[in-house]
C-alpha positions as CSV (number, residue, x, y, z in Angstrom):
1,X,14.1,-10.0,23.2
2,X,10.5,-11.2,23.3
3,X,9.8,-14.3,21.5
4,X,13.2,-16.4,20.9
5,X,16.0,-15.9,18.5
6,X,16.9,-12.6,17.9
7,X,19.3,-11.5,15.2
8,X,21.6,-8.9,16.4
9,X,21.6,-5.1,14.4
10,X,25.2,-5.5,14.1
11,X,24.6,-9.3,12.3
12,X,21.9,-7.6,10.2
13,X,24.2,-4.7,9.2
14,X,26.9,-7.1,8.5
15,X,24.9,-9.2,6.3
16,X,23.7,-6.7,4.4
17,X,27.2,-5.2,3.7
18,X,28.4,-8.1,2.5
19,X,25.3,-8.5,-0.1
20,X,24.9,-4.6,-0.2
21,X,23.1,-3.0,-3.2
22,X,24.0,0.3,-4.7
23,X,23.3,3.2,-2.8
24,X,21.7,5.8,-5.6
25,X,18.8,7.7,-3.7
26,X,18.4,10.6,-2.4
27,X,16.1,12.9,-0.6
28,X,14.1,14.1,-3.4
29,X,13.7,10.8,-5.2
30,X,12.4,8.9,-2.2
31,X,10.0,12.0,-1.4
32,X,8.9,11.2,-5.2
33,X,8.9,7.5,-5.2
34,X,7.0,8.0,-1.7
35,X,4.4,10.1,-3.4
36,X,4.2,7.8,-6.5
37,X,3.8,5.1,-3.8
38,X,0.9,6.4,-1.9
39,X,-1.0,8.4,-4.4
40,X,-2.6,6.2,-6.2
41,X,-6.2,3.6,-5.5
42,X,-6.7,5.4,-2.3
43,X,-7.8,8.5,-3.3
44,X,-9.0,7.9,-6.8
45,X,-11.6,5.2,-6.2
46,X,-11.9,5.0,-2.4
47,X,-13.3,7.9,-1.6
48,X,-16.5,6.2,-3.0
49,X,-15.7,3.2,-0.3
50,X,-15.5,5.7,2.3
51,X,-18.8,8.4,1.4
52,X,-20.8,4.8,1.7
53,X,-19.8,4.7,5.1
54,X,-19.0,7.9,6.7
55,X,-20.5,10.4,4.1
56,X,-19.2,14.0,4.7
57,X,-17.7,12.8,7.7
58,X,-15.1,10.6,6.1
59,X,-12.8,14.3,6.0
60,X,-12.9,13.6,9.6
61,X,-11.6,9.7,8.7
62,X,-9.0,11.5,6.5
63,X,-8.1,13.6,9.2
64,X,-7.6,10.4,11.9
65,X,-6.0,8.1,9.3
66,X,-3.7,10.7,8.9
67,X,-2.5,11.2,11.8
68,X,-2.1,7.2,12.8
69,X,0.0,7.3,9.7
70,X,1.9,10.6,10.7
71,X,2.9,9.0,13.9
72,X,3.8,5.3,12.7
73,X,6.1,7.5,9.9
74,X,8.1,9.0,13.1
75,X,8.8,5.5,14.3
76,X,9.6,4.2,11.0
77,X,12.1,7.0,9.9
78,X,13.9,6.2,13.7
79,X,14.3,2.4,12.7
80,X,15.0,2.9,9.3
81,X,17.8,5.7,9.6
82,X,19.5,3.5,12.4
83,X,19.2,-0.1,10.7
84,X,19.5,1.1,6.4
85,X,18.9,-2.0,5.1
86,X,16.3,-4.1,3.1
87,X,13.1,-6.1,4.5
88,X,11.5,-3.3,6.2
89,X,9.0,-3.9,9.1
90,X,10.5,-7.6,9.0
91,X,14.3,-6.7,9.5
92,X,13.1,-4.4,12.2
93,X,11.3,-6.8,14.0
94,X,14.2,-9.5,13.3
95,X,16.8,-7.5,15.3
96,X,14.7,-6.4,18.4
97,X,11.6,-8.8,19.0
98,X,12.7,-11.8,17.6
99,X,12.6,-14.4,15.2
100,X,9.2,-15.5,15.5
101,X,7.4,-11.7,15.7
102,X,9.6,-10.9,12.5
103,X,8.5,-14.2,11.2
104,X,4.6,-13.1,12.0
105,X,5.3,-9.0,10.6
106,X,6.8,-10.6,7.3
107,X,3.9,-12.9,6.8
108,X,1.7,-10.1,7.6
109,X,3.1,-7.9,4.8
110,X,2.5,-10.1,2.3
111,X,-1.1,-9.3,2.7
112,X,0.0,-5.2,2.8
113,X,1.9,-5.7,-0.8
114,X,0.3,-8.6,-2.7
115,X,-3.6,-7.9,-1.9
116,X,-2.9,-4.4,-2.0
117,X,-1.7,-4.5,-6.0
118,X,-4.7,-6.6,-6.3
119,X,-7.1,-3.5,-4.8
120,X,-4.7,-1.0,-7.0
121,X,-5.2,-3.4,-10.3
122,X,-9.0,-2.9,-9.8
123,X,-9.2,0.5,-9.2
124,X,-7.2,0.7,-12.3
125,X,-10.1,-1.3,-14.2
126,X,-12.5,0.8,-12.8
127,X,-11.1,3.8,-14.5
128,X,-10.5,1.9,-17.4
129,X,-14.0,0.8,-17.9
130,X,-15.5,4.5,-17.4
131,X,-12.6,6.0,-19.8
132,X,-13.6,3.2,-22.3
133,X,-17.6,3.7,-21.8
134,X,-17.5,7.4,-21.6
135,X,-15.6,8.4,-24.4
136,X,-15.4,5.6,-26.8
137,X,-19.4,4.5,-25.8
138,X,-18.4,1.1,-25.7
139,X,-20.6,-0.5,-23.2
140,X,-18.8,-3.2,-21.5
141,X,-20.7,-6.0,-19.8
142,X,-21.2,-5.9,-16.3
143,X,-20.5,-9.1,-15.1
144,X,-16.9,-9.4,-16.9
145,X,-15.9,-5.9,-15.0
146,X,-16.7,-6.8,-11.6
147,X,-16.0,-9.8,-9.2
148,X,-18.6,-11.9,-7.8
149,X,-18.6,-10.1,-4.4
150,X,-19.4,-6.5,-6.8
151,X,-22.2,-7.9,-8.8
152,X,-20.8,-9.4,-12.0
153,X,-18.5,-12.3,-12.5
154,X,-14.9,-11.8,-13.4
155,X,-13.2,-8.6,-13.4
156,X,-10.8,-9.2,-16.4
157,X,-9.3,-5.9,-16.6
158,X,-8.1,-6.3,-13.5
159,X,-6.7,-9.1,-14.2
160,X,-5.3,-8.5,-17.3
161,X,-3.3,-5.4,-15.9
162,X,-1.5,-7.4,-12.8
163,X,-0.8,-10.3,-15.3
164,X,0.7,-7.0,-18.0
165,X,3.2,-5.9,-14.4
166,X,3.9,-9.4,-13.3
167,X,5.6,-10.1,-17.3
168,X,7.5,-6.9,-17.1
169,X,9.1,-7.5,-13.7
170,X,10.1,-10.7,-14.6
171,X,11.5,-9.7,-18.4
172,X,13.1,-6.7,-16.1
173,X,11.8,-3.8,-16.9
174,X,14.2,-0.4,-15.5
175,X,12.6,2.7,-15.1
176,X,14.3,6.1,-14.7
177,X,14.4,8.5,-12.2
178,X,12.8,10.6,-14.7
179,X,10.1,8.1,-15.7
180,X,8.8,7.9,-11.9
181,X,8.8,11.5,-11.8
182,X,7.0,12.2,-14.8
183,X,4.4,10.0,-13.3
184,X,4.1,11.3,-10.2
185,X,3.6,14.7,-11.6
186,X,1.1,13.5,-13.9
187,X,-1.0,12.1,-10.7
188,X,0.1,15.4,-8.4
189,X,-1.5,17.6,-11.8
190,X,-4.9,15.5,-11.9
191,X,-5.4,16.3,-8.3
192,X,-4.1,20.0,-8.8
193,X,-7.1,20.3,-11.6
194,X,-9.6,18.5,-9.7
195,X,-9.0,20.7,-7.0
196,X,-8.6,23.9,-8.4
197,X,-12.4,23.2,-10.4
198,X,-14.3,21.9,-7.6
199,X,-13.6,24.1,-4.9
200,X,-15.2,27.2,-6.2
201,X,-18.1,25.9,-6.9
202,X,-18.6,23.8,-3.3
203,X,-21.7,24.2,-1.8
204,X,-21.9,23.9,1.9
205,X,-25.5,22.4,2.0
206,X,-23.5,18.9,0.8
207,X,-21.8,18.7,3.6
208,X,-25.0,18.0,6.5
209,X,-25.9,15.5,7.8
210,X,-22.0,15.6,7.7
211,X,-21.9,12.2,9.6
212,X,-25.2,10.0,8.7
213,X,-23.8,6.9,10.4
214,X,-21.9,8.3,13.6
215,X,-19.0,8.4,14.8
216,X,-19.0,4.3,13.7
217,X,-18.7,5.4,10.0
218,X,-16.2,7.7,10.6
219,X,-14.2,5.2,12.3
220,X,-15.2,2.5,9.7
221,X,-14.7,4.9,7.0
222,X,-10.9,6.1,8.2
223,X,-10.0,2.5,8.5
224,X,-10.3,2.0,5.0
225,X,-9.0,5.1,4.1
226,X,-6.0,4.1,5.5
227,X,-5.4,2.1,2.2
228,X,-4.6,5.4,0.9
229,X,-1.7,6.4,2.7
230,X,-0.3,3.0,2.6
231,X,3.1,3.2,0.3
232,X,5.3,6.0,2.3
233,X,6.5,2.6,4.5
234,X,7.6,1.1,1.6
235,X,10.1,3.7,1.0
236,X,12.2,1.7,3.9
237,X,12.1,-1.0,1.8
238,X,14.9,0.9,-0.1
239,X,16.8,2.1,2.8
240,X,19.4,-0.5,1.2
241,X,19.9,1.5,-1.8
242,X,19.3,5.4,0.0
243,X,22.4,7.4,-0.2
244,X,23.1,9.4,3.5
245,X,19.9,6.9,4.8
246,X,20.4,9.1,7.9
247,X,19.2,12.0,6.5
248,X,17.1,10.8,3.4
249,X,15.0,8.4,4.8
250,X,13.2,10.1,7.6
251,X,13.0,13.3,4.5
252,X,11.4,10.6,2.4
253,X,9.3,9.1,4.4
254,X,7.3,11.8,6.2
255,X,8.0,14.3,3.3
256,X,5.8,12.1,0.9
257,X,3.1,11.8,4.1
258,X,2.5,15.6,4.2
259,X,2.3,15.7,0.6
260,X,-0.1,13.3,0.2
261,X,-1.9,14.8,3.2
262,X,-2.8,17.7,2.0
263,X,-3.9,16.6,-1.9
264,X,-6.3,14.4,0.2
265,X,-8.1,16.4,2.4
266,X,-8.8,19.1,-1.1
267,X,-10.1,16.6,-2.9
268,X,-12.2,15.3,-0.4
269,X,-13.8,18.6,0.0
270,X,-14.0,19.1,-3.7
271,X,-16.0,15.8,-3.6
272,X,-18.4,16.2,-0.8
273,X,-19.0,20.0,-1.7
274,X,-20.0,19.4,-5.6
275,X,-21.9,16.3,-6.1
276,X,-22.6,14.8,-2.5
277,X,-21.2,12.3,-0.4
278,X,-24.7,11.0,1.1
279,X,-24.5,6.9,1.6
280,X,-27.0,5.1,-0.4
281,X,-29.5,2.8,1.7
282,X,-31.6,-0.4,0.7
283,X,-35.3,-0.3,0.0
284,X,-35.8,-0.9,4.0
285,X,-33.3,1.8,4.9
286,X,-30.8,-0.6,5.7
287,X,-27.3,0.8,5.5
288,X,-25.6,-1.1,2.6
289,X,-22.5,-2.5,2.9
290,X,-19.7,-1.1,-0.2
291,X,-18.4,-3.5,-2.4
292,X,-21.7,-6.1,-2.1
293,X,-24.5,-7.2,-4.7
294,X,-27.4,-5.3,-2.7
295,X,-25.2,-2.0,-3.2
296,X,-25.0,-2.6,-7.1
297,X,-28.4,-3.0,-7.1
298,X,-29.2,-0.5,-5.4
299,X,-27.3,2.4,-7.7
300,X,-28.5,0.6,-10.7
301,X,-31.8,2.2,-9.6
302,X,-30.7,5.7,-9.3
303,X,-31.3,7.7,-12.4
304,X,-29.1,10.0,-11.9
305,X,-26.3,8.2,-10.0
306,X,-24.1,8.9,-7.1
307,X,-20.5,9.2,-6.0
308,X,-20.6,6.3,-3.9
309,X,-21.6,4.3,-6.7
310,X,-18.9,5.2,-9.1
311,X,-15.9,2.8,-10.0
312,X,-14.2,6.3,-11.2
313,X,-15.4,8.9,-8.5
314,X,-13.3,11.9,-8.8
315,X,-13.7,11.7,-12.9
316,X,-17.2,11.1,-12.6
317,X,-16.8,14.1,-10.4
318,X,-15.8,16.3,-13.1
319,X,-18.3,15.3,-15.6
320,X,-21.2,15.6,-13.2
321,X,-20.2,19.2,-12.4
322,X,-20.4,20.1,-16.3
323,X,-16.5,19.9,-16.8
324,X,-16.1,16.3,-19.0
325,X,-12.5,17.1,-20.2
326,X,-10.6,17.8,-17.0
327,X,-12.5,14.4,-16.0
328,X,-11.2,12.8,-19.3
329,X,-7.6,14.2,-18.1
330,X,-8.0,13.1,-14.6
331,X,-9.4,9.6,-15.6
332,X,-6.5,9.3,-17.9
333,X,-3.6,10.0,-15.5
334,X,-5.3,7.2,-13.1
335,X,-4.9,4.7,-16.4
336,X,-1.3,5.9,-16.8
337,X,0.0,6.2,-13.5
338,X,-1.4,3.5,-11.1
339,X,0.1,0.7,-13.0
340,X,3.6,1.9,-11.6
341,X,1.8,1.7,-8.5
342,X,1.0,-2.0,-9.1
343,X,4.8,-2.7,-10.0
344,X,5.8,-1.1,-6.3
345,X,3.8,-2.6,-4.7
346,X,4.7,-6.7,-6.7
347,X,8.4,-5.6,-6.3
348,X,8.0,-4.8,-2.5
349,X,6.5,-8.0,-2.1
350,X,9.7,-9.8,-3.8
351,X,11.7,-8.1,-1.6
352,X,9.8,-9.5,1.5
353,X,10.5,-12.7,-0.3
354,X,14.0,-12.0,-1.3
355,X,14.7,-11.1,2.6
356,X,13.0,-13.7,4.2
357,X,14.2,-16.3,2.0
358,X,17.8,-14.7,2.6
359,X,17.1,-15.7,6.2
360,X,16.2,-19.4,5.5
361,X,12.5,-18.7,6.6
362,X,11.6,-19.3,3.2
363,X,12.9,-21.8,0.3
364,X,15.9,-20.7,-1.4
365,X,13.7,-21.0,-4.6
366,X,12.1,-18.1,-3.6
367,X,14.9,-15.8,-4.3
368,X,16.4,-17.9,-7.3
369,X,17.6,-15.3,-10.1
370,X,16.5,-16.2,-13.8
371,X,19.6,-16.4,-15.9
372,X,18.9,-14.5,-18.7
373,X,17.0,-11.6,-17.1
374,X,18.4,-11.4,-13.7
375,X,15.5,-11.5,-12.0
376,X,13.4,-13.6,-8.8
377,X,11.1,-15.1,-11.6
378,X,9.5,-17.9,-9.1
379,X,8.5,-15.7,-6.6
380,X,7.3,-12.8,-9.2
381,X,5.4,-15.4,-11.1
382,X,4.0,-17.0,-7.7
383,X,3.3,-13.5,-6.8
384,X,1.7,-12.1,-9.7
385,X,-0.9,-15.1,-9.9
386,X,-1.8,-14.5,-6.9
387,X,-2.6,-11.1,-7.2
388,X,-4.2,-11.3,-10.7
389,X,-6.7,-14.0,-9.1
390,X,-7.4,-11.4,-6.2
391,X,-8.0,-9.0,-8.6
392,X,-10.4,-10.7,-10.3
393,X,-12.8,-11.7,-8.0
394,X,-12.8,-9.4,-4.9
395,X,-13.7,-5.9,-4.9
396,X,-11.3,-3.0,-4.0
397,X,-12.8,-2.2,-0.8
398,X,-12.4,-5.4,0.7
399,X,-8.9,-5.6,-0.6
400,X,-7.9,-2.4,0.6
401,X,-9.6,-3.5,3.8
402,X,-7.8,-6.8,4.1
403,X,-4.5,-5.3,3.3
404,X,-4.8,-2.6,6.1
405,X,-4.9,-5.5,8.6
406,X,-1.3,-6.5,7.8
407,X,-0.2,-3.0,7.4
408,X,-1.5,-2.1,10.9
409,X,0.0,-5.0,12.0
410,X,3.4,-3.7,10.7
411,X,3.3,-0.6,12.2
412,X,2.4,-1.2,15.5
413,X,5.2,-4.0,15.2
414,X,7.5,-1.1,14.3
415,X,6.1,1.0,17.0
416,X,7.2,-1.6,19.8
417,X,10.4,-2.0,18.6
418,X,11.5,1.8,18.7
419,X,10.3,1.8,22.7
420,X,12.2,-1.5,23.1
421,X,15.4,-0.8,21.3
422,X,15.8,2.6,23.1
423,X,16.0,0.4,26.1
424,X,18.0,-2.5,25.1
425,X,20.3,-0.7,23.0
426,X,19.8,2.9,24.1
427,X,24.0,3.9,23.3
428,X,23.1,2.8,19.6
429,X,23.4,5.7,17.3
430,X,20.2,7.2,16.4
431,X,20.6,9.9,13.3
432,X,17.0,10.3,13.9
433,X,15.3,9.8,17.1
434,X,11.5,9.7,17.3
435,X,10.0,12.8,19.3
436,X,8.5,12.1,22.6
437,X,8.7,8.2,21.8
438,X,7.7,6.8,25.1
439,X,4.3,9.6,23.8
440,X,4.4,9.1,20.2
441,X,5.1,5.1,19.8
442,X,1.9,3.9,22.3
443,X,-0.1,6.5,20.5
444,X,1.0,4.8,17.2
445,X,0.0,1.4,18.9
446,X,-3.2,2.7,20.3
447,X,-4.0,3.8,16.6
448,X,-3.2,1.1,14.7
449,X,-5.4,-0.9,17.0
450,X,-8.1,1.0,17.3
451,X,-8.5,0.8,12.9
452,X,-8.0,-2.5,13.2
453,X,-11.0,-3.3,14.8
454,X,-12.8,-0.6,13.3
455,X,-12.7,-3.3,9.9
456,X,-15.0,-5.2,9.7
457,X,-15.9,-8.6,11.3
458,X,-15.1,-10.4,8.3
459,X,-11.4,-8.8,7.2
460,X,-10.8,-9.2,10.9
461,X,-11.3,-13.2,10.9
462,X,-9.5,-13.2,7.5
463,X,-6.3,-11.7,9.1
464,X,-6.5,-14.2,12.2
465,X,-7.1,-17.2,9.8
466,X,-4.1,-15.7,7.4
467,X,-2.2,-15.5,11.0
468,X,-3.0,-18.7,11.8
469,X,-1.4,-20.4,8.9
470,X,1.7,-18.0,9.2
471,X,2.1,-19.8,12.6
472,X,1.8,-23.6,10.7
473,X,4.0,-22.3,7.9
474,X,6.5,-21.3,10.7
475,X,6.7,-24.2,13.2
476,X,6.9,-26.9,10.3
477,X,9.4,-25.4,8.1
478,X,10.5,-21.9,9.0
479,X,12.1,-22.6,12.3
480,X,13.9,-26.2,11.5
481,X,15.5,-23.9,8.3
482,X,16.1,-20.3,9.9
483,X,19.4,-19.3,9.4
484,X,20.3,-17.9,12.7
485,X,18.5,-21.0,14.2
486,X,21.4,-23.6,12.5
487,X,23.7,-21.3,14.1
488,X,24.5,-19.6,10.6
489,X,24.8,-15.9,11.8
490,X,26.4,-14.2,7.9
491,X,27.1,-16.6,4.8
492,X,29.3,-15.3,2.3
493,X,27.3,-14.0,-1.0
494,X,27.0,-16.4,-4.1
495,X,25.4,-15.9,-7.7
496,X,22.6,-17.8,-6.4
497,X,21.3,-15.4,-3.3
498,X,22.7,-12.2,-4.9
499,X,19.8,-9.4,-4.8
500,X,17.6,-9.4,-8.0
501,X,19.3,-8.0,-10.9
502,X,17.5,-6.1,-13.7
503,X,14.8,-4.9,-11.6
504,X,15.7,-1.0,-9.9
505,X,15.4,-1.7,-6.0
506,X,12.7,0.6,-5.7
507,X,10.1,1.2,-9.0
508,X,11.5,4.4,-10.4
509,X,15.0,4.3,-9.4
510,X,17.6,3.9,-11.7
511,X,20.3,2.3,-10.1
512,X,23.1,1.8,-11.8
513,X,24.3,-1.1,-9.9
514,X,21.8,-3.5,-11.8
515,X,22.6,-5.2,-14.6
516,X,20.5,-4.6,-18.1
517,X,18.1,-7.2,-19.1
């Protein structure tokens, strides 16, 4: 115990049982759904992000985001093969740091799920936009495609495609197994094309000055980069509904990582070695911040443009390097696929809710179940407003960035509670035990802080002030209405806090333990 109450693993376990969902996944499908999960905004618009502030240098951010990632996935699979149950970093935190930590983690991953389907809905308009523009020759205004921060006005496409998800988990929409996979494949084939065209032709003169800003950019660069690996932690979300969680989860979670891994560093070559991954600077040779006015000005005055200026970077890739139609394909699988990345990431963020709320840190409202379509409309209506109005006015790099400073949060969270669980409860059976953890979970720690304040100033203040009302929100309601703080340890399930119905527990899964809209 650190900070308080803390619920016990057997309490959690217990609870859970008694308002269990069906266990339907297996290996495989949480490697897949981890996939779908992570591949997505990260590395088909941010690579643009991070060429503005690392150049050729930001394989070397790949290469250290990576590895923080690879190292907080060791922790994770340990906590969530021993404790299978919903609510992720939260429920973790709950059981070994206490009340208020796992009251600070959960309020912290609101900013991972929620802002981050806001950066996912504007990468999506960015590809949008350039598939419209480039093929159909429509020329759509500036200022109604980009946010205020970017240059224009209102991105409405953005908006428009987190409002289109938000509808669709609330009417309840069920994908298949085979749904999810078909769109992971599509997104796994766009980056097998890209790479197999651009690597032949790379030419090693793009690659110096491989780090024009330092080792700063790199380390700027890698923190945002992290946004792209972000998604292989939500597969604990669904240790709840993981068949053999022992085995499966820690297969799913660092399965989808290496994956992932290895798609990224290819097309960040392919990138870098055909077209250039230079940072564009002001008039004064100022280096220009990504996502800002001065930067849009800026490109607007190259004739021939530049990677780091493109909304679309690895289709406008392709067509630079004479091959329009694999572009055309590759835009097109980012139109089709990172919607379902947008529905993950809105229905992790229900299940924070659903979790929390569970726990009387939150309303019971939040977790009310609409009667005809069986699902937690409040909170997915609450959720996809918020969303759809981050989406519209902030660019994706200072999304992604502000949604890295929960998820590091998380992680390290997760990391502290492996090393103080083995010694608190070190007879608890561990189906997966962390390698080296007393190594591995400080170096997980030590990462996650050292990206953190490799963000900017700005996203750094923003998480403080975020954290700051977490602690208001907790001491004037959260702690007088905690569950385990009334002395209310299980309560027995009703129709009212049953888990959402209609809605697969993970995007993707069928589970035939939901009910059919």
């Amino acid at each position: 115990m650190i900070f308080g109450r803390v619920k016990s693993l057997d309490a959690i376990l217990a609870t859970a049982q008694k308002k269990s969902l069906t266990r339907s996944l297996g290996a495989f499908q949480l490697t897949m759904l981890g996939v779908g999960a992570v591949i997505g905004t990260g590395i088909f618009v941010l690579t643009a992000e991070a060429a503005q502030k690392a150049g050729p240098g930001m394989m070397i951010s790949f290469v250290i985001a990576g590895f923080v990632c690879a190292v907080a996935a060791l922790c994770y699979a340990e906590m969530a093969a021993m404790v299978p149950v919903s609510g992720s970093a939260y429920t973790y935190s709950y059981a070994v740091m206490g009340e208020l930590v796992a009251w600070m983690v959960g309020w912290a991953l609101i900013l991972e799920y929620a802002i981050a389907a806001g950066a996912v809905s504007v990468g999506w308009s960015g590809y949008m936009i350039g598939f419209v523009q480039s093929n159909l020759h429509i020329i759509v205004p500036l200022d109604l495609v980009r946010g205020p921060f970017d240059g224009g006005i209102i991105n409405l496409p953005a908006m428009l495609i987190a409002a289109i998800v938000t509808l669709l988990l609330v009417w309840g929409t069920k994908e298949s197994a085979t749904v999810n996979a078909g769109l992971v494949a599509i997104k796994i084939i766009a980056l097998t094309l890209f790479v197999i065209v651009t690597l032949p032709v790379i030419k090693s003169g793009n690659f110096t000055p491989f780090a024009p800003l330092g080792f700063a950019g790199i380390s700027g660069a890698a923190a945002s980069i992290f946004f792209a690996y972000v998604g292989f932690d939500a597969v604990s979300t669904a240790a709840e509904e993981t068949k053999n969680p022992q085995r499966n989860m820690p297969i799913g979670l660092i399965g989808s990582l290496a994956i992932c891994t290895v798609f990224y560093m290819l097309v960040a070559a392919g990138v870098i070695g055909t077209v250039g991954a230079q940072p564009v600077h002001g008039a004064a040779g100022e280096v220009l911040s990504p996502g800002t006015p001065a930067l849009s000005a800026a490109c607007r005055s190259i004739q021939d443009g530049a990677v780091v200026c493109s909304k679309e970077a690895l289709a406008w890739t392709l067509r630079s390097v004479g091959h329009p139609f694999i572009g055309w394909l590759v835009g097109a699988a980012a139109i089709i696929a990172l919607p379902s990345v947008i529905l993950m990431m809105m229905f992790g963020q229900t299940r924070i809710f659903f979790v929390m709320s569970r726990d009387g840190l939150l309303p019971a409202f939040f977790s009310k179940i609409h009667p005809k379509f069986h699902t937690p409309h409040v909170i997915t209506i609450l959720t996809g407003i918020f969303v759809a109005l981050f989406a519209a006015f902030f660019p994706v790099g200072l999304l992604a960035d502000v949604s890295n400073s929960g998820t590091l949060f998380a992680f390290a969270a997760v990391s502290i509670a492996v090393m103080v669980l083995r010694r608190t409860d070190p007879s608890r059976k561990r189906p997966f035990r962390t390698p080296l953890v007393m190594i591995t979970a400080p170096i997980s720690i030590l990462g996650c802080i050292y990206l953190f304040f490799s963000l900017s100033k700005e996203t750094i203040l923003l998480f403080v002030g975020w954290a700051a009302v977490g602690l208001v929100v907790y001491f004037l309601y959260s702690k007088g209405n905690s569950n385990l703080g009334r002395g209310i340890i299980d309560s027995p399930e009703t129709d009212e806090d049953a888990p959402p119905q209609g809605v697969p527990p993970f995007p993707g899964a069928h589970t035939p333990g939901y009910k059919d809209a």
